[in-house]
N, C-alpha and C positions, 0 to 999 in steps of 0.2 A: 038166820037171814040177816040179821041187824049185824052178825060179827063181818057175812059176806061185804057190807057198806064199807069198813075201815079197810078192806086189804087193797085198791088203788092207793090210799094216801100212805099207804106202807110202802108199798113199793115204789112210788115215786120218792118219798124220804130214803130209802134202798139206793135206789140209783145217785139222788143226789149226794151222798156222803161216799159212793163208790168213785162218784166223778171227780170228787174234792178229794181221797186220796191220790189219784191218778194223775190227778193236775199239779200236786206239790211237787216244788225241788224234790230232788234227792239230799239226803243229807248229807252222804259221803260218796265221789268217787274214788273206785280205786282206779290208781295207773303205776302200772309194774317197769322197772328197769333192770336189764341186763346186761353185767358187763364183769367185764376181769376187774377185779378192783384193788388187788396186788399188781400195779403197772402202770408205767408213768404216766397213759393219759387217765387210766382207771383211778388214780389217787385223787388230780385235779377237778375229774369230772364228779366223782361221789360227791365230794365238800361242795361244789359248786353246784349240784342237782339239789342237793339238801337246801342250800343256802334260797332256792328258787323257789320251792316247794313253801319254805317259811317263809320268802316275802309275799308270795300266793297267797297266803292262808290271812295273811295278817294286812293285805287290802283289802277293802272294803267296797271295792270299785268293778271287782272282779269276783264270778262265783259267788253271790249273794248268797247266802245259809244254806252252802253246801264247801263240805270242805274235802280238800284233794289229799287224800290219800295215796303215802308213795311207800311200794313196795318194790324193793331191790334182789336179786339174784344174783349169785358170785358163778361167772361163768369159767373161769380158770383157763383161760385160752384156750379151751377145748369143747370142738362143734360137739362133740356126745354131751358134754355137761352143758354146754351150754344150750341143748335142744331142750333137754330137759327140764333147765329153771325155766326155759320158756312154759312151758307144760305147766309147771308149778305155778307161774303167775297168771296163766290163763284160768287156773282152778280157783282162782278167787277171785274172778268175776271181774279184769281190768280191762275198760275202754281202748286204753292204747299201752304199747309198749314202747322204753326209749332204750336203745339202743340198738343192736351191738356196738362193740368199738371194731370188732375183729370182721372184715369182709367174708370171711370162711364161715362162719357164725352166721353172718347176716343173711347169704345165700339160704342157710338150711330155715333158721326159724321165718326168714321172710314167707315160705311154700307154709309153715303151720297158719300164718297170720293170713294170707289169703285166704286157707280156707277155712276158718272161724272169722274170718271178716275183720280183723283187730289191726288198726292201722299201726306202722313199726316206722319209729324215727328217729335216723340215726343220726349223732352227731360226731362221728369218727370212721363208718365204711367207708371207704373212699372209694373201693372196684368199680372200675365205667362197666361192666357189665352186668350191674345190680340196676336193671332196666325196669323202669316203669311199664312198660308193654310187657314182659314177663312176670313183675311183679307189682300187680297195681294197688297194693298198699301198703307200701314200700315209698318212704321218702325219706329225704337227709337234709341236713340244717349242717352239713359241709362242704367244702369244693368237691367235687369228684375228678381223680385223676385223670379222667379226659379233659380236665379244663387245666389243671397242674401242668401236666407234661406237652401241652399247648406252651404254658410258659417258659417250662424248661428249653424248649427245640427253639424258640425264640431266643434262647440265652444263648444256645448255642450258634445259633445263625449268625445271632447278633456280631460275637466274636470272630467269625467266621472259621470255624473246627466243621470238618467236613464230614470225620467220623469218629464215632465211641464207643467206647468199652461200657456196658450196660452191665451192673453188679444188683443182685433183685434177690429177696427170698423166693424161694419156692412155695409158692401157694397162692390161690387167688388175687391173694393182694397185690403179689410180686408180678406174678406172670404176664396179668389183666393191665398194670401198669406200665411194662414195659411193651408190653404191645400195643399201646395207645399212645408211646411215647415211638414207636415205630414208623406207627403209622403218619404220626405229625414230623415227625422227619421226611421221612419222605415226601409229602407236600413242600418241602424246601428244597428238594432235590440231594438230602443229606443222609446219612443210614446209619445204624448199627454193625461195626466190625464184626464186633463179638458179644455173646449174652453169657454171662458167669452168674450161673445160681449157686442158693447157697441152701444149706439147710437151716429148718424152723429154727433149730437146736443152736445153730453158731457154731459148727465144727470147726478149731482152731487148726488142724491138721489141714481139712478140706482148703478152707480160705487162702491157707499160705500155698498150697499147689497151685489153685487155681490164678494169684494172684502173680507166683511166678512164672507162669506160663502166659500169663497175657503179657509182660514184657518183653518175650519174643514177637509179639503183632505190632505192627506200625502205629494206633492211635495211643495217643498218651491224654485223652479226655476221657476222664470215668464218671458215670452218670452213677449215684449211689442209692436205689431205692430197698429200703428194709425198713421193718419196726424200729421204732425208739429204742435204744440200746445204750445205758446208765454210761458202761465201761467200755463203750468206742473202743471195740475189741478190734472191727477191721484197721480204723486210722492204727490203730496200735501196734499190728503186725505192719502195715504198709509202712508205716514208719520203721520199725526193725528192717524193712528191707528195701529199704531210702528209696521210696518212690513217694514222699513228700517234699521231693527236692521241687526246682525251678526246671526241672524237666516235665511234669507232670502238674495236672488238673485234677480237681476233686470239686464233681455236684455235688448236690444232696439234693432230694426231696422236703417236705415238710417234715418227716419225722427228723431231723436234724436240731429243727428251730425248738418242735415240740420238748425236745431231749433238754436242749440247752437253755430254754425259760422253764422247764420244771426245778432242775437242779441249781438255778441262778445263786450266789454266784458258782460258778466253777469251780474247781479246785487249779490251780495255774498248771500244773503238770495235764491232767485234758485239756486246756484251753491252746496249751504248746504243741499239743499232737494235732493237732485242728489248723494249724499256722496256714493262713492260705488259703482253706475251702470257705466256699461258696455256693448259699444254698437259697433254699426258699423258704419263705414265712407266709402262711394267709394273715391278708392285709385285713386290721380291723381301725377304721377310724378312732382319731381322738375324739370323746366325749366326755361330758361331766360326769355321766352316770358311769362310765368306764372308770374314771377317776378314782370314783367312790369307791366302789364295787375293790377295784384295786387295795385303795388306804383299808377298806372291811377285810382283806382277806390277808392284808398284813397282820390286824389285828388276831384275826383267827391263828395265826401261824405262831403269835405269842401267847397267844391262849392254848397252842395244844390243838387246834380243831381241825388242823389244815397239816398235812405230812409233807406237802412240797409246793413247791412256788407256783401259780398260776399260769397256764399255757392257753395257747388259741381254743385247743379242745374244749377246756373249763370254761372259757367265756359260750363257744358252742352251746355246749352240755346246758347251762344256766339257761339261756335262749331257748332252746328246746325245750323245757317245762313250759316256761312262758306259751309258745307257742301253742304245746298241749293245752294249756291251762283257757288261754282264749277259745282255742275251737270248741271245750268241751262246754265254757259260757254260752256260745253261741247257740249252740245244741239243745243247750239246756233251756235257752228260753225260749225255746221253739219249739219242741219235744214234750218239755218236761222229763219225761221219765225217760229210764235208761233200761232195757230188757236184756234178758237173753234167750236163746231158746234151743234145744236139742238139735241134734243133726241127724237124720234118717237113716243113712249110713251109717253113722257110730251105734246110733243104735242096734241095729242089726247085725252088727260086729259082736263074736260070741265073746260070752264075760272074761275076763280076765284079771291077774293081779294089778296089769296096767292101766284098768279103767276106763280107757279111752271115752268111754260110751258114756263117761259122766262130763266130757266137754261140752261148752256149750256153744253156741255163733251168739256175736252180738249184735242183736237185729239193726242197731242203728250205725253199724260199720262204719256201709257206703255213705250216711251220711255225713258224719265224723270224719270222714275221709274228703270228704268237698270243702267240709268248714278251715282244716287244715290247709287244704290249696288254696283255699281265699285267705288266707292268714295273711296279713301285712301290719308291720309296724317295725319300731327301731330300738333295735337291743341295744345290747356290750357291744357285740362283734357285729354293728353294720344294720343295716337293712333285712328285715327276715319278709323274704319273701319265694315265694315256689314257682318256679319256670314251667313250662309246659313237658320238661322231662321229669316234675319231682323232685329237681334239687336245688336249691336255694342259690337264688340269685349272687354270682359271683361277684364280691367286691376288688380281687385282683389280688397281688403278690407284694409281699417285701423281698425285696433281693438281698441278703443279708453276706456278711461277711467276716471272718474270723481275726483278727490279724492284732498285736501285741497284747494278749489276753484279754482282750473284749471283743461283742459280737458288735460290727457297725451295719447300718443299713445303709446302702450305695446308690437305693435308688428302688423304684417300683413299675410294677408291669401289670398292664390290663388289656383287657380283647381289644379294646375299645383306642388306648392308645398307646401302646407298646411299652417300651421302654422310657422311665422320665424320672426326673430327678424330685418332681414333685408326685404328692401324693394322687391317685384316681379323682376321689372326691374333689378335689381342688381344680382339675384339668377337664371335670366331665362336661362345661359350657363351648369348649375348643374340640368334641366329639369328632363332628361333621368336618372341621379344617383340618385334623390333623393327615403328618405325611410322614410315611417309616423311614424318611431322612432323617426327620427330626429327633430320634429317639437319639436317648444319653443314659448315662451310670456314672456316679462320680468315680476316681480311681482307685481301683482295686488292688489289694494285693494279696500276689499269686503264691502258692507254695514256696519254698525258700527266700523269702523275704522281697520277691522282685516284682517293680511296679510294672514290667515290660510285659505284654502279654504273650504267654507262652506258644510255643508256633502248633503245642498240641498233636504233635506226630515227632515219632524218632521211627526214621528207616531203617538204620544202621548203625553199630557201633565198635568198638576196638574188636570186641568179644564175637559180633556177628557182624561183619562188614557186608557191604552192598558185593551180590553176587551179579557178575557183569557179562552176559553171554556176547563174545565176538567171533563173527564167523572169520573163519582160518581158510583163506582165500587159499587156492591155486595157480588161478592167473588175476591179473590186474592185480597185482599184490600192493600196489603202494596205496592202495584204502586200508587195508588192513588187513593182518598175518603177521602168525607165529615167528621170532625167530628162531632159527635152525639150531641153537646154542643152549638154550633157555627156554623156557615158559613166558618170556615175557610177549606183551603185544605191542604192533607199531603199526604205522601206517599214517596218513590224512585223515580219517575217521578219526582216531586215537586219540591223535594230536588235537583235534578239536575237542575233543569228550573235556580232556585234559585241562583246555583253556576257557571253555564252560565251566568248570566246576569250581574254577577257581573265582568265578562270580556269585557263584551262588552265597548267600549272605550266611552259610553256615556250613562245619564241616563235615564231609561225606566220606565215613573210611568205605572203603570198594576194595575189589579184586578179580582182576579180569580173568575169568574162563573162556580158553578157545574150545571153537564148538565145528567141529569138524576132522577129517583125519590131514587135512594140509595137502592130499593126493588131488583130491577133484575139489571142483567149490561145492558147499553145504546147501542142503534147501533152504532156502530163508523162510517161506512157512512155517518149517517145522521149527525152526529158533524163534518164531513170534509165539508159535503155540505153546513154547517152552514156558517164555515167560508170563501165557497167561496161568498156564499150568501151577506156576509161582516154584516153578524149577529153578530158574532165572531170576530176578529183581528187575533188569533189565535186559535190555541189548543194544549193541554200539556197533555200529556199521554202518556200511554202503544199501539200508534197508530203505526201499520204495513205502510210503504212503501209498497202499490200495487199501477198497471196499474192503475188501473179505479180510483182511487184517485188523484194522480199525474194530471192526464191533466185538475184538476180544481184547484189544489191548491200548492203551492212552500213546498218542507218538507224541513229539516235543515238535516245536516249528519248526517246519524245513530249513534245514541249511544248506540247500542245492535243490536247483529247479532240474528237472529234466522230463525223459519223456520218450516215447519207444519210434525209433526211427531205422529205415531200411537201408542198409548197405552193400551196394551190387560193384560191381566192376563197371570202370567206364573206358570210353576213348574218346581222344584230344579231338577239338574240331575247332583250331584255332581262326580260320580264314577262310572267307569263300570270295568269289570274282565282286557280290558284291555287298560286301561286308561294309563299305562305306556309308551305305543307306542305313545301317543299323542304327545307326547315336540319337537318330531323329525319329519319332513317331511319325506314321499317317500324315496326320493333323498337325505334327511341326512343319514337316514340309512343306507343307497346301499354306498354310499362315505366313511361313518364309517366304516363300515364293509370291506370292500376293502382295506384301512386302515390299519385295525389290520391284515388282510394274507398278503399285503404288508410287514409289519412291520416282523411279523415271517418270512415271507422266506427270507429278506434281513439280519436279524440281525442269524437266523442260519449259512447263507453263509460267514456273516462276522467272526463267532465264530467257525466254525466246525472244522477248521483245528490247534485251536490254546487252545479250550474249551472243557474238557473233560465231559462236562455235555451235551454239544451237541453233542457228539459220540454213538456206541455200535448201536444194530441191529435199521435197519430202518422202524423198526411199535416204538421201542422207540423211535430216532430223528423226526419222526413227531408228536408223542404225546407232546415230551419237546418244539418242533417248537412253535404248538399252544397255550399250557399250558403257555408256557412264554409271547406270546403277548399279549391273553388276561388277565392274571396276573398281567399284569401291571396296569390293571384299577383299581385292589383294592390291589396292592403293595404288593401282599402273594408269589412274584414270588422269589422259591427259590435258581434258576440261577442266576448269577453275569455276566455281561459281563468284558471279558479278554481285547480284542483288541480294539485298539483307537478310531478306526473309526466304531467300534458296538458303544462306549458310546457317542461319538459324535451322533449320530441318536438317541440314547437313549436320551440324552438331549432335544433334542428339541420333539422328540414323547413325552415324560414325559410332557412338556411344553404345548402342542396342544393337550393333553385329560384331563392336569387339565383346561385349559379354558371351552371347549366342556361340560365334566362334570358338572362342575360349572353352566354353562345355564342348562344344563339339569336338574339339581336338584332345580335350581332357576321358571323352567317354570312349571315343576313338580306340585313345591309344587303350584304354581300358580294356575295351574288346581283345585287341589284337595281343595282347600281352597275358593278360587272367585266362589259366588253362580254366575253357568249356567242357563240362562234364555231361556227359550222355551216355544211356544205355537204354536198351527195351523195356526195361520196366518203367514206367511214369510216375508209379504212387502204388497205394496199398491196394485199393480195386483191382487193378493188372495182376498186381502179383497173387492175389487170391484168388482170381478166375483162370490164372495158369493152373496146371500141372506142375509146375517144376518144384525140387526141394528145397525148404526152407531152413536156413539154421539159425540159430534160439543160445544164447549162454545157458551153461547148465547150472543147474539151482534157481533161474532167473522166476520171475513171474511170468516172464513174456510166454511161456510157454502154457500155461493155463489161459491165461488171455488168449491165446491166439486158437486155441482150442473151444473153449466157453464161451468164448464171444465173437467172434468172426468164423468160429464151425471151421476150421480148417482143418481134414484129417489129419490124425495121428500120426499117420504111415509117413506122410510127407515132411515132418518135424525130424531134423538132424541133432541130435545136441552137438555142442562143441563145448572144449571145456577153457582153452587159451587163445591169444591171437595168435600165435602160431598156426592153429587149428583152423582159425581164422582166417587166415590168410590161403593156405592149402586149400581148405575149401571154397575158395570163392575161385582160385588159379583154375581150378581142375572144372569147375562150371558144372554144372545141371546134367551134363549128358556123359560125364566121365567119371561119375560118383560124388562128384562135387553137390556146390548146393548153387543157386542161381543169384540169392540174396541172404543176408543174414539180417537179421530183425533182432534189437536188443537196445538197452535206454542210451539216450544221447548223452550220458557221461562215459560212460565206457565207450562208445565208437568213437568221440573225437580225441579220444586217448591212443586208441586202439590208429587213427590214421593223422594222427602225429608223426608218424613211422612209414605210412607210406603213404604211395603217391598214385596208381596203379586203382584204387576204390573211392569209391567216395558217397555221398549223403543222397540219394534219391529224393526229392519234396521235400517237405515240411516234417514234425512231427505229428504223428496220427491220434498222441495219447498226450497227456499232461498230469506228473507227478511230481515230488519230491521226496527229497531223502530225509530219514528223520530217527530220532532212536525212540527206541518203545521203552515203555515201562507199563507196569501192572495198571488196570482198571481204577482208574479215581487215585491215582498216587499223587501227593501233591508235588512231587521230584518233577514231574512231565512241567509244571507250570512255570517251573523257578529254571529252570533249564531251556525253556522257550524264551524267558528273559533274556539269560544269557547268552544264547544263542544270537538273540535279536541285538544285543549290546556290541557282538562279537562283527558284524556284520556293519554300524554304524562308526564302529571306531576304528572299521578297514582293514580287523586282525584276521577275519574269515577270506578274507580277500591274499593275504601275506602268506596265509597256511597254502591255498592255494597255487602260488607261485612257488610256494618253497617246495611241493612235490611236483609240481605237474611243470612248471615254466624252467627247467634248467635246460632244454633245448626247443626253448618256444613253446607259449602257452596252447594247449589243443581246443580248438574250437577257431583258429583263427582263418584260416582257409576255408574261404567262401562254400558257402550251400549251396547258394543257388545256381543252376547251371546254368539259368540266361542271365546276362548284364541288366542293371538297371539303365533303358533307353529315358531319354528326354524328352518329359510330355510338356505340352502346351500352358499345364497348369503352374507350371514353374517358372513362365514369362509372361506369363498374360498382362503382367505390369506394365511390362518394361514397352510391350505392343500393345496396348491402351496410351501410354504416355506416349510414344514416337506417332500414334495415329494420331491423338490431339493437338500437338504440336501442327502436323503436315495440315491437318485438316482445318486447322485457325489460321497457318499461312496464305492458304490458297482462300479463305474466305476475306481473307485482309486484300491479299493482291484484288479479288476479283469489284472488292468495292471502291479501291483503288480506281484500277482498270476503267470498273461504269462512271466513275465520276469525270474520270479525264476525257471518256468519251461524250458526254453530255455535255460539256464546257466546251468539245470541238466541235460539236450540231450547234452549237446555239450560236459560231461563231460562222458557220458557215450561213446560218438561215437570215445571217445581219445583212451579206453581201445581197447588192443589188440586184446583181446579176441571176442572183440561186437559182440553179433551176430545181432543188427540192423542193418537193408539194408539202404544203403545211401539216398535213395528217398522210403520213406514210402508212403500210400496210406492216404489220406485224414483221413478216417474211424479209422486206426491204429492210426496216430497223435491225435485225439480226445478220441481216447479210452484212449491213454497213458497220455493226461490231464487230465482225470476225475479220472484217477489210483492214479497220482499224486495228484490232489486233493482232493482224499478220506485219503491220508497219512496224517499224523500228521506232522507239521513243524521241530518240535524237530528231527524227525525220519530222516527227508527229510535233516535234519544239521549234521546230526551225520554220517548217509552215505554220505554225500560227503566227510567230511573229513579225514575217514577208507583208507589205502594205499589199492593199489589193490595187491592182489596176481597174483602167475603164473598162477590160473586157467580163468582169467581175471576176478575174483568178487571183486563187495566191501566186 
């Protein structure tokens, strides 16, 4: 009983020394890495992982008495071996693993490390589809090429190259990148021509086919994403087969830069194959500790310790222990201890020589995998911090450049503010202001030594010229057709292709293919479908701008407006009885007329009391009233006006019916002379609610149109194929096999009645197009040819080409459309009868104050006399009578009696 006393103070002694192991550090973690380590990033990154591990070990600040153990696996660029070392590192118990360098790799052992829980960080995957959502412990401490080929499609915008030739290994790394480089093109509106894989292997056979076959495609910008590769075996073939001239473009990716700071310096013979390209570098700021880190690994490199010069990877790689190295601090003093423990599954998995069953999960993964994403501080290369996708916050790009055997940097790029001459870091306070005008690159230079930026497309050349589809007319030959002798082509069309191209700022070898048998005219659809087909390069003709063309093929700017218009037979209706009321509207007349008894009764009122020709009984002063106003229009009037302010009105009424007159005699003869065109059709509505036959040029569009969109049966469509045809059928009319109208575009009709006189133009145009030559979807040919087109047009040469086919017996279009005369409306004088009414109408306000004043001077002279027998306050009615009394007197009269003295009997 006395032994039962001691066993609580055992057991608690028990627990306590159980708790005090529990609670210590650990002494050693391990953390495993896997990587190819024969390979240019695998060289930089071993030396520069080791180098991390020993400055780890050897602070005092970090991992307090427990020391980091690094175990490494040589993966050989191969996911089988390299699933394996993962296996092998997993079997000796490590927290995390760093790498792969290899995407392909990283894909497979990321699925092991999820499911033993072992957080994996890489600092050289770059695949954008090594997703945190798929693999959530899985992170990278490098740019991922959806942030890369964000910059790349940037460089290219930049420059403005519209498309490119995409050159990629084949394999996750390759594919994943260029389809994220696709996809960011396209957000520019910009695309992939073409995509040339390659194999892992570097087939020197394969490369040079495929690279000769992309110089038959139009883009001469090649986007170059591959592995690091010592002996730039592609520049080396492209250059055997001079496509590093100043014809040609050459990106690169980061494996470029990686390439060329491991083997720094160069050897001048690669550095010469290189003349030109332009690539990318992940941008690591200047720091002191980068300094160091730098002069230490020179010194390594004289020591033997280091096999190649340091690259982005290796400052990476270094970071990435680092990183490790804090989360597991962090872990560690929060934790303590580091477990592991069976997996249920493996367990139950039957034994075998592969073991499986003896892996373990590491219980504290997910949390080791938190400490990681909280990770922030300031390495070699930048800011180490993890984004919400996993992958470390991007510091942006060096835009690097090749050119007299050194590499220069041109300039830098980030999300944040594009293209600049100064570094991210330096510009990230200007965030919020900045504007993608303001991006710059200092100047580059291109392939073959040229500082000109290369135009990054070749269409054509000696060897393949521009293939020229022209239809091979029938009728309206002088746009264009075959001559009868030869294969060559001619026409108005031609002749303009001809004088466009020689604006174009560069040269276009071509050769025109006629596209027709020369018998009948050709479909023109099916010569636009040609060249989307890429049967053609182009086509050159008398080709309409429609819908349905357009969304397969690019046209150049119209160089002729036109438009689908009806052509019926007319007859003359030169005169009717009373054709003379025509010149004037309605409302000019009514205005005229108004006018002229304006004019009379102002200019009688101005003259009556001072004009004896406007006196004597009043059925004569209204006969002279009229006689006189209208008189004036043919100047037989035998009145004169007296008073100032009648000829003052006279002046300018004289002035505003010789203008009026003048039109009228001018519109007049207009009428009576310009044959009027009439027929029973009015417009397009008529003709389509007829029955009668309709005729259509053959090959035109009109004829789809008129079927697809106005629903006009089939049955009633004539084709024709000349004006000859033309003409026949309109003679012969609707009811003798004829057609009733023909429907086809307003450059061909007013060609077509040039020549006669017998048809003519119905209305307006019902449609509105132009003529234009096509070329292939996105060709940059269409844009430089809409230039000169537009050049051609300003300097009055499209105007001369013109005249020189079409005006050698009168240009056609010149014989009026419209079948009624333009009449004279009101709104075309309304000045001139504004001003002659202001004038008459201040005369007559002058006279009448005149007038009242001279009459109150003669009341006042009469109310003096003794004798007056007016009453002092008269009645309204009497005062008005006694003004009109006085106004009917003569002036003379009205001067002579006031001056007569008054007698006793009180008269004057």
């Amino acid at each position: 009983m006395e032994h039962l006393g001691f066993m609580p103070v055992i057991v608690l002694v028990g627990v306590f020394l159980t708790g005090s192991v529990y609670s210590q550090s650990p002494a050693v973690v391990n953390v495993g890495a896997i990587f190819t380590q024969n390979s240019v990033i695998g060289r930089a990154a071993k030396v520069a992982m080791e180098a991390a591990v020993s400055d780890v070990n050897a602070d005092p600040t970090i991992l307090k008495g427990t020391k980091l153990r690094f175990i490494m696996d040589d993966a050989n660029c191969s996911v089988f071996l390299g699933s394996v070392g993962a296996f092998r590192l997993l079997e000796k118990g490590v927290v995390a693993i760093i790498g792969p360098q290899s995407s392909a790799i990283a894909h497979m052992i990321s699925e092991i490390a999820n499911g033993l829980q072992v957080p994996l960080v890489s600092y050289a995957a770059t695949d954008p589809t090594l997703s945190a959502l798929q693999f959530p412990f899985f992170l990278r401490t490098t740019q991922s090429d959806a942030f890369q080929m964000a910059a790349m499609a940037d460089l290219i915008d930049f420059y403005g190259w519209k498309e490119v030739i995409a050159i990629y290994v084949d394999d996750d790394y390759g594919r994943n990148g260029i389809s994220a480089l696709d996809d960011e093109l396209h957000k520019r509106a910009l695309k992939i021509a073409q995509k040339l894989p390659l194999t892992i292997q570097f087939d020197l056979n394969n490369i040079t086919d495929m690279l000769n076959k992309s110089r038959l495609l139009g883009p001469r910008v090649y986007v170059v994403h591959v592995g690091p590769d010592p002996k730039m075996r592609l520049f080396t073939i492209a250059q055997k087969l001079q496509m590093m001239t100043s014809n040609y473009v050459w990106l690169a990716t980061d494996w470029l830069s990686a390439t060329l700071d491991s083997f720094s310096p160069m050897t001048e013979s690669s550095l010469h194959i290189l003349q030109g390209v332009v690539g990318l570098r992940q941008h690591t700021p200047e720091s002191i500790r980068k300094r160091a880190f730098v002069s230490r690994w020179g010194k390594m490199l004289d020591e033997g310790l280091a096999s190649s010069e340091l690259n982005t990877y290796g400052l990476n790689a270094y970071d990435t222990v680092w990183a490790v190295a804090h989360s597991i601090d962090n872990f560690v003093k929060e934790h303590r201890n580091i477990t592991f423990s069976f997996n249920d599954k493996l367990l139950k998995m039957n034994p075998s020589k592969i073991q499986l069953n003896k892996l373990k999960v590491f219980d504290g993964g997910s949390i080791l995998l938190e400490k990681l994403l909280e990770t922030s501080f300031t390495g070699l290369s930048g800011q180490v911090q993890f984004n919400q996708d996993q992958n470390i916050v991007s510091g942006g790009y060096d835009v690097i450049n090749i050119d007299q055997m050194a590499v220069h940097v041109v300039g830098y790029w980030s999300n944040s503010s594009g293209f600049s001459v100064l570094p991210p870091e330096n510009i990230k306070s200007e965030e919020n202001s900045y504007s993608h005008l303001h991006q710059k690159l200092n100047m580059v230079t291109w392939p073959g030594g040229s500082k000109e930026r290369p135009r990054g497309w070749e269409i054509a050349d000696n060897e393949r010229p521009l293939r020229i589809g022209v239809p091979n007319r029938a009728s309206f030959v002088e746009f264009a057709t075959k001559l009868h002798n030869n294969q060559n082509m001619q026409g108005y069309c031609i002749d303009l292709f001809i004088e466009a191209q020689k604006l174009v700022p560069y040269d276009i070898p071509y050769r025109f293919e006629p596209f027709g048998d020369g018998h009948s005219n050709p479909n023109y659809n099916d010569l636009v479908k040609m060249v989307a087909d890429e049967v053609f390069d182009a086509a050159v003709g008398d080709i309409a701008i429609v819908t349905n063309r357009t969304k397969i093929v690019d046209f150049s700017q119209p160089y002729a407006t036109t438009g689908l218009v009806i052509v019926a037979p007319v007859r003359n209706s030169k005169s009717s009885a009373w054709v003379f009321l025509k010149p004037f509207t309605v409302e000019m007349w009514c205005v005229t007329a108004a006018s002229f008894v304006m004019i009379a009764v102002v200019i009688w009122i101005l003259e009556h009391r001072v004009n004896n020709d406007f006196r004597g009984p009043p059925k004569r002063q209204l006969v002279t009233m009229f006689l006189f106003s209208f008189s004036t229009l043919f100047k037989t009037n035998q009145e004169a006006t007296v008073s100032p302010l009648g000829r003052m009105v006279m002046v300018v009424w004289l002035f505003l019916l010789m203008v009026v007159t003048a039109s009228y005699t001018a519109s007049l003869t207009s009428i009576l002379t310009v044959e009027q065109l009439s027929s029973p059709i009015t417009g397009i509505d008529s003709l389509v609610s007829s029955n009668w036959p309709i005729g259509y040029q053959e090959g035109s569009f009109a004829y789809s149109y008129l079927t697809d969109s106005l629903y006009i049966p089939r049955s009633r469509l004539i084709s024709l194929g000349s004006p000859e045809a033309y003409e026949r059928a309109l003679r012969l009319g609707p009811t003798d096999g004829g057609v009733a109208a023909i429907i086809d575009e307003l450059t061909y009709v007013e060609l077509f009645l040039s020549k006669q006189t017998e048809f003519g133009i119905i209305g307006q145009p019902f449609t509105r197009s132009g003529w234009g030559f096509a070329f292939r979807r996105d060709s940059p040919l269409a844009v430089d040819m809409s230039t000169a087109i537009l050049k051609l047009s300003e300097n009055g040469e499209l105007q001369k080409l013109r005249e020189k086919w079409f005006c050698k017996m009168g240009c056609p279009g010149e014989r009026k459309r419209n079948a009624q005369p333009n009449q004279l409306h009101l709104i075309s004088f309304w000045g001139l009868y504004l001003l002659c009414g202001i004038f008459t109408l201040g005369a007559f306000v002058v006279f009448l104050l005149l007038t009242v004043c001279e009459f109150m001077r003669y009341k006042k002279l009469q109310e003096s006399s003794p004798s007056s027998s007016i009453p002092p306050k008269a009645h309204c009615s009497q005062v008005i009578y006694s003004f009109l009394c006085f106004f009917d007197q003569k002036k003379e009269a009205i001067k002579k009696m006031s001056t007569q003295p008054v007698n006793s009997q009180g008269q004057i």
